[in-house]
C-alpha positions as CSV (number, residue, x, y, z in Angstrom):
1,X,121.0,-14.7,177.2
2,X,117.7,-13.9,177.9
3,X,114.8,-15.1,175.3
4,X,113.4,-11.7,175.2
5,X,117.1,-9.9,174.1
6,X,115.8,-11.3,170.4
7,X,113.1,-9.0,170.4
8,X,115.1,-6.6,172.2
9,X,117.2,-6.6,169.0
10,X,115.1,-6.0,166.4
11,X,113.4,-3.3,168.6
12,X,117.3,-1.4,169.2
13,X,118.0,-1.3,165.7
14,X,115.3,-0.1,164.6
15,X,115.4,3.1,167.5
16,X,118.8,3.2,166.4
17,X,117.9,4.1,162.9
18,X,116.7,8.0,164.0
19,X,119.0,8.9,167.1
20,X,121.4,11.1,165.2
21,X,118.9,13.5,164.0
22,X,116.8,13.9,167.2
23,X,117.9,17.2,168.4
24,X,118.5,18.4,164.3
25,X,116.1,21.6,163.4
26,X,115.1,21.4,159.6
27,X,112.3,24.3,160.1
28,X,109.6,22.0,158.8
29,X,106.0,23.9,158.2
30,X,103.5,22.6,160.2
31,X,99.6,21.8,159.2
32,X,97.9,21.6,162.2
33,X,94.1,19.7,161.7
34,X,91.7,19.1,164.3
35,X,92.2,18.6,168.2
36,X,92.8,15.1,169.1
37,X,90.2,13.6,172.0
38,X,92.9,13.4,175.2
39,X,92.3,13.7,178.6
40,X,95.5,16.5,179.1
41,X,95.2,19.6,179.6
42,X,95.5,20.8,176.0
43,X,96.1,18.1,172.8
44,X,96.5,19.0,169.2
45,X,97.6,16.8,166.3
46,X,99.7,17.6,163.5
47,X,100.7,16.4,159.9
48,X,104.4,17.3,159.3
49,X,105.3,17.2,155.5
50,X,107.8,14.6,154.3
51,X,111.4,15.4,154.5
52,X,113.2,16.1,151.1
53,X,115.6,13.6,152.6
54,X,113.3,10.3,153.2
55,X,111.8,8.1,150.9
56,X,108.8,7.5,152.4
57,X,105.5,8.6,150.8
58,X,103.6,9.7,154.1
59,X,104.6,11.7,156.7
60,X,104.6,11.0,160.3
61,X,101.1,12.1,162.6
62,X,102.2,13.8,165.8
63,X,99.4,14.5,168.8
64,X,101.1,17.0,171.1
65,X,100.0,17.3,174.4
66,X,100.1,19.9,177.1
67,X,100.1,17.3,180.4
68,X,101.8,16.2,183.9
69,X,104.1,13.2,184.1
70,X,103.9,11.2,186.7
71,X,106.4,9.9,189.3
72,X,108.9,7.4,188.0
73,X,111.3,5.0,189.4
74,X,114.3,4.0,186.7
75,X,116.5,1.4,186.3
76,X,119.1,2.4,184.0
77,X,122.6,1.9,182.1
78,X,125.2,4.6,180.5
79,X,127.2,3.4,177.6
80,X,129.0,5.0,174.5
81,X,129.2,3.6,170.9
82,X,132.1,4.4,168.9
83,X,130.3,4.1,165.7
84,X,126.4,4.1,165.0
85,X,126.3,1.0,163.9
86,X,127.5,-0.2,167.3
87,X,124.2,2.0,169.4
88,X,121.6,-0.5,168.6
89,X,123.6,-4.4,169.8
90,X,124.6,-2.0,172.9
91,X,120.6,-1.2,173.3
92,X,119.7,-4.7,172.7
93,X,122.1,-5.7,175.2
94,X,121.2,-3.1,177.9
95,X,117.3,-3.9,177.2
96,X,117.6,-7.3,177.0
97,X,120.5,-8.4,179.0
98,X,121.3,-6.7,181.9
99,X,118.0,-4.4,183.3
100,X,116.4,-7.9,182.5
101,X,118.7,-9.6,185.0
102,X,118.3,-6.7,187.6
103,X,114.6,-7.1,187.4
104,X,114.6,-11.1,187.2
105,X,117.5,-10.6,190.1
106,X,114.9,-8.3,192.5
107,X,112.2,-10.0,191.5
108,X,111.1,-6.4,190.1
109,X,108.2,-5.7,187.3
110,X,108.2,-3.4,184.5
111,X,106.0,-0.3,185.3
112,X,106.1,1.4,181.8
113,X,108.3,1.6,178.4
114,X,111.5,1.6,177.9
115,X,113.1,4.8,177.9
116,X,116.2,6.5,176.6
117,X,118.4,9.8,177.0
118,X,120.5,10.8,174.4
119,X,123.4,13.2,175.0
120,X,125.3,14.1,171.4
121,X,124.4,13.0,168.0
122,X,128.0,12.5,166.8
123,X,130.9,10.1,167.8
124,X,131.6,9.0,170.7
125,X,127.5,8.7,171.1
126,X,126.8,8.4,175.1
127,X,123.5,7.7,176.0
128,X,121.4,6.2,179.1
129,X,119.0,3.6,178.5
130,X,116.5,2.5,181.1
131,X,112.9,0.8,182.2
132,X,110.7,2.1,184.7
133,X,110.0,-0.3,187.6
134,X,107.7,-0.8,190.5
135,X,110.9,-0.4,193.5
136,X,114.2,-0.4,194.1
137,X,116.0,-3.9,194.2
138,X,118.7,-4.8,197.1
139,X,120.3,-7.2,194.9
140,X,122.8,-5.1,192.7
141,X,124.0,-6.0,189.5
142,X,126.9,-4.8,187.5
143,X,126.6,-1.2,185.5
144,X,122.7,-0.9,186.6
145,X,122.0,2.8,188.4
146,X,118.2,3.9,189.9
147,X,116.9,7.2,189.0
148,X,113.8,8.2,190.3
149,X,111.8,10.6,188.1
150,X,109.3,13.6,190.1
151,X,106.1,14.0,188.8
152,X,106.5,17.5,186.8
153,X,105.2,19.0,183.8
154,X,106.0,18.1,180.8
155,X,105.2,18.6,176.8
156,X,105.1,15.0,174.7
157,X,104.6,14.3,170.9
158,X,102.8,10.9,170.9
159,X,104.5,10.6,167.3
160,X,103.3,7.8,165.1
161,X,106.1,7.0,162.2
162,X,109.2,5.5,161.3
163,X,112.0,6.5,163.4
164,X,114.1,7.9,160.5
165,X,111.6,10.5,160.5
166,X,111.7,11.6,164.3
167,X,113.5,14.9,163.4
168,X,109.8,16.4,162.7
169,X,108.7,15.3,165.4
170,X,111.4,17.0,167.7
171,X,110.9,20.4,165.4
172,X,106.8,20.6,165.9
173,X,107.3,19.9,169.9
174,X,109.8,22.6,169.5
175,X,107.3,24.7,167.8
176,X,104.5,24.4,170.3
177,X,107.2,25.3,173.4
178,X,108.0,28.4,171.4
179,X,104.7,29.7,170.5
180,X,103.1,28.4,174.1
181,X,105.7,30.1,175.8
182,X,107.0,27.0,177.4
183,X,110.5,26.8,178.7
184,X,112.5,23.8,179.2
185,X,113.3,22.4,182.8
186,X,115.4,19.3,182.0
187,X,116.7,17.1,179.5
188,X,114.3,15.1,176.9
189,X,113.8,11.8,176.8
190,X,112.3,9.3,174.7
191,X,109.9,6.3,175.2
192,X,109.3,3.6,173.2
193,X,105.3,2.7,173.7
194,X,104.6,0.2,170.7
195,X,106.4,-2.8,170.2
196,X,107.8,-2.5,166.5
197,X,107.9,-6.4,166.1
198,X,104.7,-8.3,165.0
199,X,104.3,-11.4,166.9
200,X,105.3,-13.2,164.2
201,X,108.7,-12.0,164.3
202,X,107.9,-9.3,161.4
203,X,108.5,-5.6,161.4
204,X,105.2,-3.8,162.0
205,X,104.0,-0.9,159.8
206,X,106.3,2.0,161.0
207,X,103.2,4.5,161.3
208,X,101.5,1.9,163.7
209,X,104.5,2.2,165.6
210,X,104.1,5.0,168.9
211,X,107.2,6.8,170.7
212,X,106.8,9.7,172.8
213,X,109.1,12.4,172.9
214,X,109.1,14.2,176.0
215,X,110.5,17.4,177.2
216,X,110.3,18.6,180.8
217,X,108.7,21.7,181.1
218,X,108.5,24.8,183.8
219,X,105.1,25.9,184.8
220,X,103.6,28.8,183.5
């Protein structure tokens, strides 16, 4: 076992925590305050209000930006969980285990954040779970596929919360689409920017914490 899969862990379970709400619409109101500095296209940033269903006393911040993905090359794993308390070992496993061994194997480096597609939000849960890398490896290894991601247009909520509370951060990017006329051209995906693990092995303030939610985009 690889000595990152610990980190790995603590990092899956706490992803885990908001995958089954983060296609759910709960119509959340949204307070838009004043443009964040970016160098896309078009940025705003948004306070969502709290959730009558969380506990926590702030709600998430979520920039939303207008911008162009670029190319990607993806080493990645499908699985299934039976249960969801089964989703995050199966991450920590996939993120720490076996892409690990594909890009020790290749001699490979990682070229951005881990990333993850999710295809239902009830049981069986399939899902693909991958890390972008600099090129393909010759060397295969067991349940490890290689997508390679086009550059393309795309909306993303930088969203900076716990990830219980990624629901509002689905239904403002939602939001924006609708009322800038933007229509999907793919499936979403999630990436997982900060490292939710302090170094000294303690959870990090969830609102410190940065995912991006993407969603592929046609051009206007």
């Amino acid at each position: 076992m690889f000595a990152a899969n610990k980190i790995f862990l603590q990092f899956s379970l706490l992803i885990s925590a908001g995958i089954l709400f983060s296609c759910n619409n709960d119509n959340s109101q949204v307070k838009q305050t004043a443009p964040a500095k970016d160098s896309a296209k078009k940025a705003i940033t948004v306070e969502l209000p709290e959730s009558r269903e969380t506990i926590y006393q702030s709600p998430p911040i979520v920039n939303i930006v207008d911008t162009v993905a670029p190319k990607r090359l993806v080493i990645f794993c499908k699985d299934s969980a039976a249960s969801f308390d089964r989703i995050g070992p199966k991450l920590a496993n996939i993120y720490g285990n076996v892409l690990q061994e594909y890009i020790k194997k290749n001699n490979l480096k990682a070229t951005g954040s881990p990333m993850a597609w999710y295809k239902k939000q009830q049981v069986p849960f399939f899902f693909e779970a991958g890390i972008p890398v600099n090129k393909k490896g010759s060397k295969p290894v067991p349940g490890v596929e290689i997508r390679a991601l086009g550059a393309g247009n795309v909306v993303v909520a930088h969203f900076y919360g716990p990830f219980e509370l990624l629901p509002q951060g689905y239904d403002a990017i939602k939001e924006f689409m609708k009322d800038n006329n933007k229509k999907s051209a793919g499936a979403p995906y999630e990436m997982y920017v900060s490292d939710p693990v302090e170094k000294d092995g303690k959870p990090k303030d969830p609102y410190k914490i940065q995912t991006d939610i993407v969603f592929p985009v046609k051009k206007n």
